[in-house]
C-alpha atoms as one frame of an Amber mdcrd trajectory, in Angstrom:
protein
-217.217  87.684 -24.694-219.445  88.292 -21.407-219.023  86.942 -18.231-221.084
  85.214 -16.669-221.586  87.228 -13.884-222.348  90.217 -15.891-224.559  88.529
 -18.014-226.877  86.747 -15.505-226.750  90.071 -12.989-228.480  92.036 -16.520
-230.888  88.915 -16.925-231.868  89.436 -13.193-232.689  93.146 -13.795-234.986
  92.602 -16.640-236.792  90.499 -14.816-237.300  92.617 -11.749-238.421  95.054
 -14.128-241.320  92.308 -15.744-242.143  91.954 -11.930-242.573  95.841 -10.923
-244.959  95.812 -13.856-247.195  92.878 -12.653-248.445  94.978 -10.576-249.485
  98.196 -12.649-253.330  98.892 -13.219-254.565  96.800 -16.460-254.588  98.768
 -19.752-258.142  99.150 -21.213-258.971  97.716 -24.058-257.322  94.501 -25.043
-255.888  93.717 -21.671-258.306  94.616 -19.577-261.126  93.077 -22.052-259.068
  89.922 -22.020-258.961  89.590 -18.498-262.534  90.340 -18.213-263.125  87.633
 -20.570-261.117  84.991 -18.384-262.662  86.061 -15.416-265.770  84.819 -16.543
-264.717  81.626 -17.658-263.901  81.185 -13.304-266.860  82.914 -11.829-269.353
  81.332 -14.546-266.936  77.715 -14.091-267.250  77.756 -18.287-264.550  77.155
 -19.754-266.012  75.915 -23.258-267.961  79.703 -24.703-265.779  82.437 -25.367
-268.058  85.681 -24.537-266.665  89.214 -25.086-269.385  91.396 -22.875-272.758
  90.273 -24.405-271.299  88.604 -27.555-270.205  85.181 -28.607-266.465  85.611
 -29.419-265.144  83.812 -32.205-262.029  86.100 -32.923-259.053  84.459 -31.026
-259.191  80.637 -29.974-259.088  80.083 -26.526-255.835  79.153 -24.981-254.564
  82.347 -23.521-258.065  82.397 -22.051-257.552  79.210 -20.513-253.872  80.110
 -18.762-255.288  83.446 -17.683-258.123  81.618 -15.860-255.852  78.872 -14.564
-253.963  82.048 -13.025-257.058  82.998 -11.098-257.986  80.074 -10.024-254.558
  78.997  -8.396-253.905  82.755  -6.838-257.160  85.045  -7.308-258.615  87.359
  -9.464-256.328  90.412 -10.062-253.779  92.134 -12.348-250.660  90.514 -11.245
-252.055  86.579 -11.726-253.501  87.701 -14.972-249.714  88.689 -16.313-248.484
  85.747 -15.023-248.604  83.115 -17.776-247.321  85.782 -20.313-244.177  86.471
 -18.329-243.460  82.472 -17.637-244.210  81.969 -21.273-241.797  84.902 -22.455
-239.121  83.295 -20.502-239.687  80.543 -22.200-239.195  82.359 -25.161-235.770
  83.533 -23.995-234.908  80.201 -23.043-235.679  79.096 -26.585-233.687  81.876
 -28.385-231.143  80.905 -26.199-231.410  76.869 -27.213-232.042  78.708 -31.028
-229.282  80.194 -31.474-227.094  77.921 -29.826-228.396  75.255 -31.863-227.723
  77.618 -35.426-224.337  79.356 -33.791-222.726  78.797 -31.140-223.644  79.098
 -26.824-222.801  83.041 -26.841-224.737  84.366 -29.824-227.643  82.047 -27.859
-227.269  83.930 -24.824-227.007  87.279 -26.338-230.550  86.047 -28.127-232.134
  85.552 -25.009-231.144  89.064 -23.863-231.960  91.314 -27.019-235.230  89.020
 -26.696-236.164  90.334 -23.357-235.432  93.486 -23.878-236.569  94.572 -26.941
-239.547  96.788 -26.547-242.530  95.520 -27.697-241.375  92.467 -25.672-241.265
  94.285 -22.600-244.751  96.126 -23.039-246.044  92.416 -23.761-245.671  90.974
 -20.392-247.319  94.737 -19.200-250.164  95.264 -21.655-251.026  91.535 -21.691
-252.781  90.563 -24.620-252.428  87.204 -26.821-249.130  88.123 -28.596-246.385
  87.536 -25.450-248.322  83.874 -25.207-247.759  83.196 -28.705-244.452  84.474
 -29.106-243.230  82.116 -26.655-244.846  78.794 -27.655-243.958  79.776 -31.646
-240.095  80.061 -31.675-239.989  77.089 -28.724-241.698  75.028 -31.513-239.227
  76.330 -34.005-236.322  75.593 -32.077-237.864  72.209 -31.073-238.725  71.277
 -34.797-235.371  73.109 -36.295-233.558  70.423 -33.219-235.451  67.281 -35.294
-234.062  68.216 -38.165-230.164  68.494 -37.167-230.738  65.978 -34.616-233.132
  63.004 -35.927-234.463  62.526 -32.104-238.043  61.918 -31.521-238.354  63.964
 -28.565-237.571  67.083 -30.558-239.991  66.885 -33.134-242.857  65.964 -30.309
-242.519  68.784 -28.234-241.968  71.130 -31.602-245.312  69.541 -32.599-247.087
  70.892 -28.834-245.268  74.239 -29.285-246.869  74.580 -32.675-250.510  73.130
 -31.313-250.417  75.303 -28.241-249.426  78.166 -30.847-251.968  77.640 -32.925
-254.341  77.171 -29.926-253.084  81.018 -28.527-253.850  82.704 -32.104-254.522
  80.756 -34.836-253.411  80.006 -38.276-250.575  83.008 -37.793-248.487  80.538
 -35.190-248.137  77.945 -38.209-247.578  80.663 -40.690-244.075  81.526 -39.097
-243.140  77.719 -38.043-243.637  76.273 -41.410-242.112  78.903 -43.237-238.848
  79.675 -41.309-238.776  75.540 -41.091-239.055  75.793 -44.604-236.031  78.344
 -45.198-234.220  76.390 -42.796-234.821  73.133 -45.062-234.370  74.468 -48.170
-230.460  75.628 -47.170-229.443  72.714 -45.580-231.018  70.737 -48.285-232.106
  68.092 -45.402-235.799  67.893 -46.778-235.601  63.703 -46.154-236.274  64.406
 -42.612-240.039  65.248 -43.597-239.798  61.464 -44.839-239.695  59.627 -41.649
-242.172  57.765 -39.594-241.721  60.211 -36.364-243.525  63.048 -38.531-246.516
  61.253 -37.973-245.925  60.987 -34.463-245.434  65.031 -34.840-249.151  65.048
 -36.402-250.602  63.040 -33.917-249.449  65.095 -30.848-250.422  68.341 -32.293
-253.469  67.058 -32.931-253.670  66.192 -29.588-252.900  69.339 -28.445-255.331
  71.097 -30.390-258.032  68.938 -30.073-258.939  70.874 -26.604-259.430  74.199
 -28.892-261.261  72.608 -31.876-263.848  71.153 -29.054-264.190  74.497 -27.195
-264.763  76.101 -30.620-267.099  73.466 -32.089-269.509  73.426 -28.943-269.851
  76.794 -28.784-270.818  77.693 -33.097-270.848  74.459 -34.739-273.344  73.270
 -32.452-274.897  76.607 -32.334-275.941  77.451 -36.630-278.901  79.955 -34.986
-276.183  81.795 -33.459-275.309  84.875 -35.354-271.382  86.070 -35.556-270.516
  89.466 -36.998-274.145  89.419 -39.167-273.809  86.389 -40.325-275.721  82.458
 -39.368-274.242  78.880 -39.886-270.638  79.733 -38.465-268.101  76.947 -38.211
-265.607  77.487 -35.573-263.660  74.877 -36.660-263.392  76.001 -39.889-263.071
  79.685 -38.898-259.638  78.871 -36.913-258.307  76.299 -39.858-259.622  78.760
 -42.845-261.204  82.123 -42.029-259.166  83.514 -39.693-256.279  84.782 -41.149
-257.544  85.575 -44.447-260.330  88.051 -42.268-257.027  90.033 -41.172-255.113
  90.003 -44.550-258.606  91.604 -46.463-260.035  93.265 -43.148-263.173  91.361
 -43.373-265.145  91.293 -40.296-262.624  92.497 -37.778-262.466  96.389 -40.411
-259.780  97.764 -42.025-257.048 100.071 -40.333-254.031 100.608 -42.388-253.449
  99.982 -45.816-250.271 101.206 -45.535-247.682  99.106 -47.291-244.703 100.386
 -45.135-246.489 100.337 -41.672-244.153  97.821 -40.360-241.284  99.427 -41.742
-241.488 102.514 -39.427-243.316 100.727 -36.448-240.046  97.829 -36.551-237.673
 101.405 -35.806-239.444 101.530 -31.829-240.312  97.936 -31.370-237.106  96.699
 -31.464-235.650  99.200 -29.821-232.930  99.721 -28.337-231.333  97.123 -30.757
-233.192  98.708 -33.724-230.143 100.173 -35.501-227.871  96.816 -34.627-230.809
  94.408 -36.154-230.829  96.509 -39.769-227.251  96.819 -39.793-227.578  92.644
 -38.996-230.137  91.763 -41.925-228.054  94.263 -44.706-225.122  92.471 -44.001
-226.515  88.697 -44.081-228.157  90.041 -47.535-225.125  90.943 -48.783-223.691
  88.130 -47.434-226.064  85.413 -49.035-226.318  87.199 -52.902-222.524  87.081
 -53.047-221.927  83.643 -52.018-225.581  82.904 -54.234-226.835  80.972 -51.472
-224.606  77.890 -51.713-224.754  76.196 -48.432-221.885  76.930 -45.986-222.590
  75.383 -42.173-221.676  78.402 -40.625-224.120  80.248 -41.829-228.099  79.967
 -41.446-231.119  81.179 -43.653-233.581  80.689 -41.347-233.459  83.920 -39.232
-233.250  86.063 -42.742-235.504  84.273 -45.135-238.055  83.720 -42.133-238.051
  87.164 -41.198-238.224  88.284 -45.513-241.118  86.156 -46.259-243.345  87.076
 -43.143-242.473  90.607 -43.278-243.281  91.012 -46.823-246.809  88.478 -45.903
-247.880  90.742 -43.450-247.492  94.052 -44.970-250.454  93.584 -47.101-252.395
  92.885 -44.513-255.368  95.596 -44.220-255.909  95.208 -40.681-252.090  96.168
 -38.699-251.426  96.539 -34.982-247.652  97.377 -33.984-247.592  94.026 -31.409
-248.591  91.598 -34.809-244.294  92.029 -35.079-243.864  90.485 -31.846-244.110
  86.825 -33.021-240.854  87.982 -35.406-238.701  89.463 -32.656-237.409  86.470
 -31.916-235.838  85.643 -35.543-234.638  89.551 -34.660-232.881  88.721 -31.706
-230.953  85.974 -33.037-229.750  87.595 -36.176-228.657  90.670 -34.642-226.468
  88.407 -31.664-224.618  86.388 -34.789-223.942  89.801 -36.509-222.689  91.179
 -32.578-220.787  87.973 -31.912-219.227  88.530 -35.936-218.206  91.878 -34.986
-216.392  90.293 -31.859-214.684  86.602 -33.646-213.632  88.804 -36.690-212.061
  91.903 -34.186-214.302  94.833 -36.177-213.284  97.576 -34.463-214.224 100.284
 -36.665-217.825  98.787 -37.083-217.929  98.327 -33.914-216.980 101.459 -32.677
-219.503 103.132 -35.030-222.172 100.648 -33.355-221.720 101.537 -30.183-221.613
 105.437 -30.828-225.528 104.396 -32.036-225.878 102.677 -28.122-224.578 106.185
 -26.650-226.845 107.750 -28.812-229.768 105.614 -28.278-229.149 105.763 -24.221
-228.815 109.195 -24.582-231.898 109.693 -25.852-233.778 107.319 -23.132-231.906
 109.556 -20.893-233.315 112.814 -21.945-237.137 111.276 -22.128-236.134 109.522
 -18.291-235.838 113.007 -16.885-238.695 114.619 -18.596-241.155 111.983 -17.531
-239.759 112.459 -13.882-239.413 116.234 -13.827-241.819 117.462 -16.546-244.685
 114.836 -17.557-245.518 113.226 -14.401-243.367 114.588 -11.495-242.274 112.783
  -8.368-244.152 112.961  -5.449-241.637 111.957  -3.292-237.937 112.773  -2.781
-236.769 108.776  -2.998-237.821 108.784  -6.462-235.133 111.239  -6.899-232.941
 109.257  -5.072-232.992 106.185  -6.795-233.174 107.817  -9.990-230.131 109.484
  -9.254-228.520 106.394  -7.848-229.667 104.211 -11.499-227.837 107.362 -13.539
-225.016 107.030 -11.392-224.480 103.064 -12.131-225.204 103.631 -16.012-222.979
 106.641 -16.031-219.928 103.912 -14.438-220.752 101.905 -17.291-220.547 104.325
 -19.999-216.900 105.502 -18.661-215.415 102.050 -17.570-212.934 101.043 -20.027
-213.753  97.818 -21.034-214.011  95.756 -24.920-216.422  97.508 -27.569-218.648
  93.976 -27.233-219.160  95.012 -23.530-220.133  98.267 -23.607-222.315  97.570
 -26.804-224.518  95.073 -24.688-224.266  96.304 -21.374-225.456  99.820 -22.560
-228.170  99.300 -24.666-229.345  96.468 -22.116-229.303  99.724 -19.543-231.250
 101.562 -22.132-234.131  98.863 -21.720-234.227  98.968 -18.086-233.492 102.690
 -17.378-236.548 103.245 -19.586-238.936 100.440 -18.910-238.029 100.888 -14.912
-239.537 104.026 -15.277-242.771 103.532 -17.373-243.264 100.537 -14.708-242.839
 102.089 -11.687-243.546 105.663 -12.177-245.203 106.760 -15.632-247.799 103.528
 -15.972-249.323 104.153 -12.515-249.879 107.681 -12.544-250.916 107.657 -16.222
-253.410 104.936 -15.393-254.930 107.549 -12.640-256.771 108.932 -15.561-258.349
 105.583 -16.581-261.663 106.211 -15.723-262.901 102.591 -15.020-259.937 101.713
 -12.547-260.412 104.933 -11.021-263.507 105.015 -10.446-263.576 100.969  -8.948
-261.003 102.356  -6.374-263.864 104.851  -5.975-266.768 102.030  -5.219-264.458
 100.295  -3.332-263.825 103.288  -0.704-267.880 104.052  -0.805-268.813 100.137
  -0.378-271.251 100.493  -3.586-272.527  97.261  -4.454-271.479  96.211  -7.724
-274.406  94.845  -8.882-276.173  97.597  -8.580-274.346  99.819 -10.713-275.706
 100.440 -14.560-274.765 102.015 -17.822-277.538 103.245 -20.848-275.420 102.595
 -23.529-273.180  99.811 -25.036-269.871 101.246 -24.302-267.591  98.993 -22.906
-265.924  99.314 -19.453-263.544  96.757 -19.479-261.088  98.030 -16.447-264.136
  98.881 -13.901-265.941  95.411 -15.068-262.235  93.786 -14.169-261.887  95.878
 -10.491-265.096  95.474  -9.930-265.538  91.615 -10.464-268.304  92.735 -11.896
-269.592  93.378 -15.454-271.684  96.949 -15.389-275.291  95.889 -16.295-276.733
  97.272 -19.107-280.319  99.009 -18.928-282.365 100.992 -21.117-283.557 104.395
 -19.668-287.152 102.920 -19.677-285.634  99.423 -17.878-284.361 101.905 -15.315
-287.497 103.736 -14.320-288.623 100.188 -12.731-285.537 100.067 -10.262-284.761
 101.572  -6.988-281.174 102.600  -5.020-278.304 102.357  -8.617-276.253 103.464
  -9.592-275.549 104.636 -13.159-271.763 104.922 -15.105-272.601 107.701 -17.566
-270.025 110.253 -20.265-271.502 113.871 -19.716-273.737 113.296 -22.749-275.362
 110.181 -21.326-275.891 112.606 -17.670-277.633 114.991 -19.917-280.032 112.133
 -21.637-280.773 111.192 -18.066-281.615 114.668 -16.393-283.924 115.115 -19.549
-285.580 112.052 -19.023-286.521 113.419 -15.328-283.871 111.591 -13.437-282.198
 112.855 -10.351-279.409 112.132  -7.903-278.083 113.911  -5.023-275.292 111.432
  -4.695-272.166 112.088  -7.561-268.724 110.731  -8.055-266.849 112.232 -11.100
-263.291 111.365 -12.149-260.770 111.980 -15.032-260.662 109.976 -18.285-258.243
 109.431 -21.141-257.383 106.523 -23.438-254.682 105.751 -22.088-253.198 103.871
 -25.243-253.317 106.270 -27.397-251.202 109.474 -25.744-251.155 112.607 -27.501
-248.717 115.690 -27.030-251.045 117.777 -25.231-252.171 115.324 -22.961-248.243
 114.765 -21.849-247.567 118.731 -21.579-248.814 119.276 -17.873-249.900 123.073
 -18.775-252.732 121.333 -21.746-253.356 118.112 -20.060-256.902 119.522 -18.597
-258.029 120.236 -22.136-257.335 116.707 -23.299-259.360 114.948 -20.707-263.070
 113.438 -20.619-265.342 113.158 -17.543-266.857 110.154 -16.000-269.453 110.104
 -13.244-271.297 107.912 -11.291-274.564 109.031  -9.877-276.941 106.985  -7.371
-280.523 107.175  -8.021-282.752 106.200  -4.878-286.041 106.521  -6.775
């Protein structure tokens, strides 16, 4: 249906585009805070107490922690090591889509898995704005495919290393991980009707290695609040860690309690699926309509060719999560990889069955789709942020060109269908990575502004902020965390300087402090980008001030 050539030269590409974003300035919060938080595990050499800023952390369990540190330690403390284990991990979440869906179908509809995988959107931004999800994405559907492999296959080896994936899973995020193993495992068992598998001695082998492999996490978790019943978490005394991460956790997220409520928005999954998934969002609906369909004529009777773990798995957690009260667009990640593998059967269908008129209407969607990345391409180059340079015109023109060959070489509808939307990915996510991210991240105040202490050889630990803002990104570039002081605390020291908003520089010159030394620069939340900002002619009005002032005496 592919060649191989083509099909390993478009694997290649996405991941030179992962790489060119390894290198992009970290995203505040999450990322940034994260990487904050792993730094100092290795500066502090404590690798037991999670500690966000000032405050025991008892949120996420620790494993993506752990890699993240491991990173610095083997190559140094900076943006590209901490992106590392999420980008080795997401491959091996293509790899297992790939052994997924060759297990369930057939070699192609794996491979085409592994590539709607990698370059579905919110996959892409995972491996840029690092934050637990790309970690747990991977080590869930390897256990799936792992424990799924047991069950068709009997072999012990299968149902260990499922058992891992689901402990280091469970270690990344918590009860979620086993949420979406046992319940697609579950829709998997209940069509194939091969529930005596869960009645075999190598089960128990299963239980002891994930305990094993979460026995790491459970310590970590029960030194730092079991231990600890003085400590108080979120208002409260006498927290269990361990029974936080077996019990609390997830039910904290479905009701809002203690981590707030954002979104009680039943749909809000619904309309954040139509860019997540993208540029295979269309292709995916189309997918789950038609395996529906498929399953209420036939009444589910059990016919090998077919699989209900991709649609019932994807049903059930959908419908689960939507009534959560807390909702971030990335909590879909851990389900794009159920995506990915229904949407290559129903592409590899259209192929085996010669669907020409679907497909045709299909890939008038990819035109449309690439059309549209198109458009947004040149207004981010020539409008938003503009090149500084006349190479980046070059090689934009030079990508065009190549896509443009593509889009008028005759070739099969199965083709075009992949290699197009697969050039929809990269055109777009080439750009945000090596254009858009770094000169939007110019107006992120705390990487700015490190640059800026850098240049002036201020000493880090000399630098202060009044008030219990966080500043993740200049904490990270600074391998530092800004010290918090009191107005009073600072009358007693000499030669700081102070991180202040303009309301916080008024407070101080009220208070009788002055400087003769000031360093100002641009900020905007970067994560949340608003029209105004993006329109070049409004973008002053949409931006914030930070300074840094040094006070001698």
């Amino acid at each position: 249906m592919i060649s191989s050539t083509r099909y390993w030269f478009l694997l290649a590409l996405v991941v030179l585009v992962y790489i060119a974003g390894m290198f992009v300035t970290l995203f505040e919060n999450d990322s940034a805070q994260f990487a904050v938080m792993a730094m100092r595990m290795v500066q502090e050499n404590d690798f037991i107490n999670l500690i966000k800023g000032t405050e025991e952390y008892l949120d996420k369990p620790h494993m993506h922690y752990w890699l993240a540190s491991l990173s610095f330690k083997l190559f140094g403390i900076s943006a590209w090591a901490y992106r590392i284990p999420a980008i080795l991990i997401t491959l091996l979440g293509a790899y297992s889509c790939f052994g997924l869906g060759n297990l369930l179908y057939n070699r192609d509809i794996g491979r085409f898995s592994a590539l709607i995988f990698m370059t579905a959107q919110t996959i892409v931004l995972s491996v840029i704005d690092v934050r637990t999800d790309a970690v747990l994405t991977g080590f869930t559907i390897f256990a799936i495919w792992q424990l799924v492999a047991y069950v068709e296959k009997n072999t012990l080896k299968n149902i260990a290393l499922g058992a891992l994936g689901a402990g280091l899973a469970f270690s990344t995020k918590g009860q979620i991980a086993l949420v979406v193993i046992g319940i697609s495992l579950l829709c998997h068992l209940t069509y194939t009707r091969k529930w005596a598998q869960l009645l075999n001695w190598k089960v128990l082998v299963a239980l002891l290695v994930f305990a094993m492999a979460i026995t790491p996490m459970l310590y970590a978790y029960y030194h730092q609040f079991d231990l600890h019943p003085e400590k108080v978490i979120r208002g409260r005394d006498n927290r269990s860690g361990i029974f936080f991460i077996f019990w609390e956790q997830s039910f904290e997220r479905l009701s809002g309690e203690g981590v707030g409520k954002n979104s009680s928005d039943f749909f809000f999954f619904f309309h954040t699926f139509l860019w997540i998934f993208l540029p295979w969002t269309v292709l995916a609906l189309i997918a789950y309509w038609c395996r529906v369909k498929t399953f209420l004529k036939m009444r589910f009777a059990y016919l090998p060719q077919y699989e209900f773990l991709t649609l019932g798995g994807i049903t059930i957690l959908f419908f689960i999560i939507s009534f959560a009260q807390f909702k971030l667009p990335h909590y879909m990640n851990i389900l794009v990889p159920l995506y990915a593998i229904l949407a290559a059967s129903y592409l590899y269908s259209l192929y085996r069955y010669e669907k020409h008129r679907v497909a045709n209407v299909v890939l008038g969607i990819q035109y449309f789709i690439l059309g549209i990345v198109f458009i947004f391409s040149l207004l981010i180059c020539f409008y938003v942020f503009k090149f500084e340079h006349w190479h980046g015109y070059a090689i934009l023109v030079s990508v065009l060109a190549v896509i443009t060959y593509f889009c008028l070489k005759r070739e099969a509808q199965y083709m075009r269908i992949i290699t197009l939307s697969v050039c929809s990915s990269l055109l777009l996510n080439g750009i945000l990575n090596t254009h858009f991210y770094p000169r939007l991240l110019s107006y992120q105040a705390g990487s700015t502004m490190a640059a800026k202490v850098a240049e002036h050889e201020i000493p880090v630990d000399k630098i202060f902020k009044i008030s219990e803002r966080h500043t993740w990104a200049l904490d990270f570039y600074n391998q530092n965390p800004v010290n918090l002081a009191s107005t009073s605390e600072l009358l007693d020291k000499q030669d700081i300087w102070i991180y202040a908003t303009d309301q916080e520089l008024d407070i101080l010159s009220d208070e009788g402090f002055h400087w003769h030394e000031q360093i100002t620069v641009d900020q905007f939340r970067i994560t949340r980008l608003q029209l105004k900002f993006l329109n070049p002619h409004t973008r002053q009005k949409k931006l914030e001030r930070m300074h840094l002032v040094h006070i001698k005496d």
